[in-house]
VOGU-3710 file (C-alpha; in Angstrom, 3 decimals, decimal comma):
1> xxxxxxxxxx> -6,315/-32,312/-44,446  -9,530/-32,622/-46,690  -11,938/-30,329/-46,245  -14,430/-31,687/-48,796  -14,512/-35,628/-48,673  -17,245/-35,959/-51,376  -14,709/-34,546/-53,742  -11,359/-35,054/-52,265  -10,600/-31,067/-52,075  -7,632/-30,512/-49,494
11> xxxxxxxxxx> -7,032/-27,547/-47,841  -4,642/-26,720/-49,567  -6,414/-26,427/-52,472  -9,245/-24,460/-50,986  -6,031/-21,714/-50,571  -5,144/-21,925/-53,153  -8,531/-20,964/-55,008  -8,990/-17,973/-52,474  -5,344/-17,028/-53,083  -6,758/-16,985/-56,867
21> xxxxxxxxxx> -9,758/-14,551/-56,064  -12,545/-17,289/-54,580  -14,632/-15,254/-51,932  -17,413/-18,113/-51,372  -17,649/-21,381/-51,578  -19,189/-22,046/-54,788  -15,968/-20,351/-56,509  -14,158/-22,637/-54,674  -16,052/-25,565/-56,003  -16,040/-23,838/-59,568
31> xxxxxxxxxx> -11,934/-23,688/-59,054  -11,895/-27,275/-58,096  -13,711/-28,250/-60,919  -16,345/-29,877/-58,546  -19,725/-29,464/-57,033  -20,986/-29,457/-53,814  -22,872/-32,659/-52,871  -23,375/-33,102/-48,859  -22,606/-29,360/-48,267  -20,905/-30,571/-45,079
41> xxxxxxxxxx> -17,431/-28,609/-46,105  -19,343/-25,744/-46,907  -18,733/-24,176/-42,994  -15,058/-25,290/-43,093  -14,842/-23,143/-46,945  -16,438/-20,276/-44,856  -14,393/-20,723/-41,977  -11,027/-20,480/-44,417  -12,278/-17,775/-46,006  -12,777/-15,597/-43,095
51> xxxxxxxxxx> -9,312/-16,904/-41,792  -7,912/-15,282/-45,199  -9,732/-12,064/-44,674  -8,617/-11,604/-41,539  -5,327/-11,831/-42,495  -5,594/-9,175/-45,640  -7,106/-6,930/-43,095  -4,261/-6,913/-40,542  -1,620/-6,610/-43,615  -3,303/-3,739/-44,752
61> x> -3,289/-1,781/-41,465
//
């Protein structure tokens, strides 16, 4: 699925750069070697991001 259609960044590849230490969505634009454009993707990014910090939190209870 893309989440940014401006640059043709999959969600995968939005993972992947929070896997890699991303925590907003410029550094996810900076890991894609892109640059937000429309901004549209930029609540998905968010949206993925809190999804991943969710899921830290429970593993570290």
């Amino acid at each position: 699925m893309y989440v940014c259609n401006c640059n043709g960044i999959r969600e995968r590849e939005v993972r992947a750069a929070i896997a890699a230490g991303a925590s907003r969505p410029a550094e996810i634009f900076k890991a894609c070697d892109s640059a937000a454009q429309c901004a549209r993707c930029v609540c998905d990014m968010r949206r993925l991001l809190s999804e991943e910090r969710e899921v830290l939190r429970y593993a570290a209870e």
